[in-house]
C-alpha positions as CSV (number, residue, x, y, z in Angstrom):
1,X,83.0,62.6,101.1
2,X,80.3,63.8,98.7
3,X,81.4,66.0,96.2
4,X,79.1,68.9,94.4
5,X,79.4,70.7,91.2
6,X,78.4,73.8,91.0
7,X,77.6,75.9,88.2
8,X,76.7,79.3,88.9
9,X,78.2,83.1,90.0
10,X,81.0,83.7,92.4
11,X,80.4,87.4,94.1
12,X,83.5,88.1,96.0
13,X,81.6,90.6,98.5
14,X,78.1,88.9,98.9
15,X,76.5,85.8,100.3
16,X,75.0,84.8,96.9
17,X,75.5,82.2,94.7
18,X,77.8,79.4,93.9
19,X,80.4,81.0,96.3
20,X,77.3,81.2,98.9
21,X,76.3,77.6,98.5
22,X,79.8,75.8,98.8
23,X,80.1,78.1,101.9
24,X,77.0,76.4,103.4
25,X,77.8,72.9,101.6
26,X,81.0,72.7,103.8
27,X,78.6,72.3,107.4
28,X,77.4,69.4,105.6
29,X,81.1,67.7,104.4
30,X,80.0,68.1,101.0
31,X,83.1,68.8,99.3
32,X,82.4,71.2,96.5
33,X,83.7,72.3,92.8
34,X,82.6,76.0,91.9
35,X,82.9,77.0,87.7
36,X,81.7,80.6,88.1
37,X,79.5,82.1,85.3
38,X,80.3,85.5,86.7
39,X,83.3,87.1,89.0
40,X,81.3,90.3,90.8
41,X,82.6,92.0,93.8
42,X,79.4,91.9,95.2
43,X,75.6,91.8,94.3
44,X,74.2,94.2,91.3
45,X,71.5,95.0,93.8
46,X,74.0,96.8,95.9
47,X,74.7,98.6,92.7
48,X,77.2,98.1,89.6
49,X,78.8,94.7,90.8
50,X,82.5,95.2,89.5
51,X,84.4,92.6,87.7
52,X,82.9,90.7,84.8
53,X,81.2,87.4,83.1
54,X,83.5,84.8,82.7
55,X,84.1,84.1,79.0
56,X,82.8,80.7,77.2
57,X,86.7,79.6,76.5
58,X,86.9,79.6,80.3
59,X,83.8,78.5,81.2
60,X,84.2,75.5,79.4
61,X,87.8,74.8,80.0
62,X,87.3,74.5,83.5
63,X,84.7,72.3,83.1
64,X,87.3,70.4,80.7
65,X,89.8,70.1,83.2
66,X,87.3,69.2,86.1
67,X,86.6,66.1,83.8
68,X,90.0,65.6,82.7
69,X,90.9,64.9,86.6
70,X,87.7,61.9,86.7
71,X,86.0,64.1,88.7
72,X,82.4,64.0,87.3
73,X,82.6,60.0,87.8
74,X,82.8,61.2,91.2
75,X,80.0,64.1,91.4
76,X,77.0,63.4,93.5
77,X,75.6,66.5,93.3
78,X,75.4,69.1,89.9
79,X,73.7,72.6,90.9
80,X,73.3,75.0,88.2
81,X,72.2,78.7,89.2
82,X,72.7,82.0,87.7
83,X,74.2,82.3,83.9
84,X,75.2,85.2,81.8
85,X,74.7,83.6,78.3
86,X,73.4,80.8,76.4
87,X,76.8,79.2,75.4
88,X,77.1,78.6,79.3
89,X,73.7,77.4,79.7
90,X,74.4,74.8,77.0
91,X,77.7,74.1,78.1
92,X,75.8,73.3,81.5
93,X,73.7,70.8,79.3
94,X,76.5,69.2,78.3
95,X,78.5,68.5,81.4
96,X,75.5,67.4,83.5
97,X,75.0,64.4,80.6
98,X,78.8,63.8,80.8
99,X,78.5,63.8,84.5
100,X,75.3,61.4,84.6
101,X,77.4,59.4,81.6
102,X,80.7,59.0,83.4
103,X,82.0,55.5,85.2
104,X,81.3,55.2,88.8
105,X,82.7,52.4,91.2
106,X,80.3,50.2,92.4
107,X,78.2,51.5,94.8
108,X,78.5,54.9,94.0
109,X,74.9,57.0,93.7
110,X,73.7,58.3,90.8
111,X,74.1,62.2,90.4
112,X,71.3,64.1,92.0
113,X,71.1,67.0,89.6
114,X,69.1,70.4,90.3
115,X,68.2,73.1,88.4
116,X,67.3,76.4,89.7
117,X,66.4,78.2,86.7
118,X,67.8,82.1,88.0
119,X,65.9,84.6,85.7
120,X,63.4,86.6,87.9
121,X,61.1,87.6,90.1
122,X,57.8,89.4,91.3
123,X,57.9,93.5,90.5
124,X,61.7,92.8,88.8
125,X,60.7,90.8,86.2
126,X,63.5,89.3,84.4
127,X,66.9,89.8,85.3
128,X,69.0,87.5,82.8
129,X,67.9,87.9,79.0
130,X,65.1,86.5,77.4
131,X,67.9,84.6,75.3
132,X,69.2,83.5,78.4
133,X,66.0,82.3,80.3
134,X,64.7,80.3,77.2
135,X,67.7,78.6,77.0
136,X,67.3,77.4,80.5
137,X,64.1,76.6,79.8
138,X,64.8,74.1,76.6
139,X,68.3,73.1,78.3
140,X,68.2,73.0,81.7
141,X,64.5,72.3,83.1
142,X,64.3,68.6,81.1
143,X,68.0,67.3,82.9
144,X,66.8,68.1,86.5
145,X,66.1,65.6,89.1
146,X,64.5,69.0,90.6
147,X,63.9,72.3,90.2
148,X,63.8,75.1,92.8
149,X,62.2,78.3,91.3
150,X,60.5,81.0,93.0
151,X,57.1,81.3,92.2
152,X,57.3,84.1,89.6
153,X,59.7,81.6,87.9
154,X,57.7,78.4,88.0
155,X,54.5,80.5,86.6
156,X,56.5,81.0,83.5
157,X,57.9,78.1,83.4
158,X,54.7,76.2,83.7
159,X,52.2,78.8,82.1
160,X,50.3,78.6,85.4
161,X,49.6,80.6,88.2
162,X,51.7,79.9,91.9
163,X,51.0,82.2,93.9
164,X,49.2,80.5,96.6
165,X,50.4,77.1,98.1
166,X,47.5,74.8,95.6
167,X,48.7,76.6,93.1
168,X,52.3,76.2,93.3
169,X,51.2,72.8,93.6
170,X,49.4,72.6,90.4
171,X,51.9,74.2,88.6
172,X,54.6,71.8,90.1
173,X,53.3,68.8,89.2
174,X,52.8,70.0,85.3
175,X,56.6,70.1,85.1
176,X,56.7,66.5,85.2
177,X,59.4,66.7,88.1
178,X,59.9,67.3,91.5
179,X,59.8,70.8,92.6
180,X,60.6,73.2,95.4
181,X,59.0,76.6,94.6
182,X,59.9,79.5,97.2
183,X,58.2,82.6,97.6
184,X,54.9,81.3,98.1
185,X,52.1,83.7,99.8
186,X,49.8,82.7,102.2
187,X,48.3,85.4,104.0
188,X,50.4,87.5,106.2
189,X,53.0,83.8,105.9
190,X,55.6,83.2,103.2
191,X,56.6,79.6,102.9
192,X,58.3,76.9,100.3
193,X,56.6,74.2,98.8
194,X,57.7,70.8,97.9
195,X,56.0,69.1,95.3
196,X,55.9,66.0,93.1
197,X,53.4,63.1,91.7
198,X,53.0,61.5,95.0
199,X,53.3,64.5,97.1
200,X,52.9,67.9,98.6
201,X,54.0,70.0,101.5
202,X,54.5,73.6,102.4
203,X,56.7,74.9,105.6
204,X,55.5,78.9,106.3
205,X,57.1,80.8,108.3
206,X,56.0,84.8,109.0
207,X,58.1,87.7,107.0
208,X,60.9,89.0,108.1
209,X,62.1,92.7,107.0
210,X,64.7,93.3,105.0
211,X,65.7,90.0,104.2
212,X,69.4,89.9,102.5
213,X,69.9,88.5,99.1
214,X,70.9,85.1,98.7
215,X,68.2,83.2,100.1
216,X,67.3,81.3,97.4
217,X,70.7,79.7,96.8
218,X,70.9,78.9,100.2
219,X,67.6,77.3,100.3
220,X,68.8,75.1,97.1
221,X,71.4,73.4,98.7
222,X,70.2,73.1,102.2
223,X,67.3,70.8,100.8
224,X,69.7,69.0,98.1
225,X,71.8,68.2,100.7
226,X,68.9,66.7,103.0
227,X,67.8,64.7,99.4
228,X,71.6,63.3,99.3
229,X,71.3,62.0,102.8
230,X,68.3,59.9,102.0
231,X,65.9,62.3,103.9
232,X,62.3,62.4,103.4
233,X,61.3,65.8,101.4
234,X,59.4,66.7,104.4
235,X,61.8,66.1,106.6
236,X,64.2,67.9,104.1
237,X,61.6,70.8,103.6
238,X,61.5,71.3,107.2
239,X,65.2,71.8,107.8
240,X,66.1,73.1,104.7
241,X,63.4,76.3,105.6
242,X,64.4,76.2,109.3
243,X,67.9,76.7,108.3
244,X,67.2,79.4,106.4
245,X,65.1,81.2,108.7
246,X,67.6,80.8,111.4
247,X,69.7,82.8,108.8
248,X,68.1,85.1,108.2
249,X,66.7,85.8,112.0
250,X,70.8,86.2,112.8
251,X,71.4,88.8,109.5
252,X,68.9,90.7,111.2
253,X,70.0,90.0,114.6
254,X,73.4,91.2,114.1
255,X,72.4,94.1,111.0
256,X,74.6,92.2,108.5
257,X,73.2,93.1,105.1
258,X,74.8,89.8,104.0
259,X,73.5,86.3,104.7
260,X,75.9,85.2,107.9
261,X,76.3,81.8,106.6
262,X,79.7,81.1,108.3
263,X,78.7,82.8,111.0
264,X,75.5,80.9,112.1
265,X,77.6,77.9,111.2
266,X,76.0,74.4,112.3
267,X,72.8,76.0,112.9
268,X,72.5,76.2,109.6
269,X,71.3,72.3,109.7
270,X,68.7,72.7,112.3
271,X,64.9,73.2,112.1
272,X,63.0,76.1,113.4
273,X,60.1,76.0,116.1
274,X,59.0,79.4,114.2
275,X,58.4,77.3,110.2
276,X,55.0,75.2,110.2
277,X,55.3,72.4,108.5
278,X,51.6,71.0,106.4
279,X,50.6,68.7,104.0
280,X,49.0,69.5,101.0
281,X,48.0,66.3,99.2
C-alpha cells in the first residue's frame, strides 16, 4: 500500500488541510502519515480557529520518530501545505531530502514530492507571514516534483501574471517544474491548469456559489494520487477536477458548509461530464 506524508494543518471541525487530504487519500488506499503544523478546531475563516500552532520541538520530533520507525524509506508520496513558521518550513526541507535520501527495496518508486506553497490569494492577500512565504519560496518551491498554487500564488512566485489560462501557462513553465495552478479565470468558467515543458491543459468547469473551504487541498491530492498511479496529467487533471466538482456540487446539494469528503466517498475518483477538458500547447 502507498504511503503519504503529509505536512500541513490538522482542523478538527473543517474539511481543510492535512486532516482533509488523508481523509480523501484513504478512497485511494493511500495509507497516510499527518505531522500537523497547526491543531485548530476549525477554519479561521469561520472566525478565531481555537487551539494553537504546534511548537518546532514537536514538529520536529515527530518527524524524528516517523524516520526512526524506516518510514520515509517507505514514503511514496511527501505533501507539504500550510505552515505557521519558518523553523517548520525548513524542517520540511529537511525531511523531504531525508525522505528522497533514505534506502528503498528494490523496486520501490522514487518519492513523488509536491509542494503547495499555502500563503494567499486574490482580494486576501497573504495569509501566512511574509517571513513564512519567502521561506517557502527559497525552501520549498526548488525540492518539488510539482507545485500546486492558485494563481495569485504562482504570479508571485513567478513574477508573472496568471490570470488567464496562457498565462498561467507562461508563468508555469518559468518555474522550471511541473505545475497545477487553480483558480484560473476564463470568462464566466473557472478551471485548473496543468503545466510543464512538454505540456499544457486546462479542465473548466462553471462557478458554483459558495464554494466551502478546502478545495485546494483536495484538488492536491486527488491529482498526486492520479500521478502515483502512472496516469497521464490529462487524464489526472480531468479526474482530479471532476472529483472536486462532484464535491463540491454535493456540499451544496446537501447545505454542508464543509467539503463532504467522506460523504461523497468513491465519487470522489470519478470525472465529471460538467469539467471540459482542452489542450493548450
Amino acid at each position: 500500500m502507498p504511503m503519504a506524508l503529509i505536512l500541513s494543518s490538522h482542523v478538527a471541525g473543517s474539511r481543510v488541510g492535512g486532516s482533509a487530504q488523508a481523509l480523501a487519500l484513504a478512497q485511494f488506499k493511500i495509507d497516510p502519515m499527518v505531522v500537523p503544523t497547526v491543531l485548530f478546531g476549525r477554519h479561521p475563516g469561520w472566525g478565531a480557529p481555537g487551539g494553537a500552532h504546534v511548537p518546532i520541538e514537536a514538529f520536529e520530533g515527530m518527524l524524528d520518530g516517523i524516520e526512526a520507525n524506516n518510514l520515509f524509506g517507505l514514503t511514496d508520496l511527501v505533501v507539504t501545505g500550510y505552515f505557521a513558521s519558518v523553523e517548520q518550513v525548513r524542517a520540511a526541507g529537511r525531511a523531504i531530502d531525508a525522505v528522497r535520501a533514505a534506502p528503498r527495496d528494490a523496486g520501490l518508486r522514487k518519492p513523488y514530492i509536491v509542494v503547495d506553497p499555502v500563503m494567499g490569494d486574490a482580494g486576501k492577500g497573504l495569509y501566512v507571514s511574509p517571513e513564512v512565504a519567502q521561506a517557502i519560496q527559497d525552501v520549498l518551491v526548488s525540492r518539488a516534483d510539482l507545485l500546486t498554487p492558485n494563481a495569485w500564488e504562482l504570479q508571485r512566485l513567478s513574477g508573472a501574471d496568471a490570470r488567464d489560462p496562457m498565462a498561467a501557462v507562461r508563468a508555469a513553465r518559468l518555474m522550471g517544474r511541473p505545475v497545477l495552478v487553480s483558480s484560473v479565470q476564463r470568462g464566466a468558467e473557472i478551471g485548473v491548469v496543468f503545466a510543464d515543458r512538454r505540456e499544457a491543459w486546462l479542465a473548466a468547469h462553471q462557478r458554483a456559489e459558495n464554494v466551502p473551504s478546502g478545495t485546494g487541498d483536495l484538488l492536491t491530492v486527488l491529482f498526486a494520487a492520479a500521478m502515483l498511479e502512472g496516469q497521464t496529467p490529462s487524464f489526472g487533471l480531468a479526474r482530479a477536477v471532476g472529483g472536486l466538482v462532484e464535491t463540491v456540487a454535493a456540499a451544496g446539494m446537501w447545505q454542508s458548509p464543509e467539503l463532504p469528503i467522506v460523504g461523497v466517498g468513491a465519487k470522489i475518483k470519478n470525472a465529471s461530464p460538467t469539467v471540459r477538458i482542452e489542450r493548450l500547447a
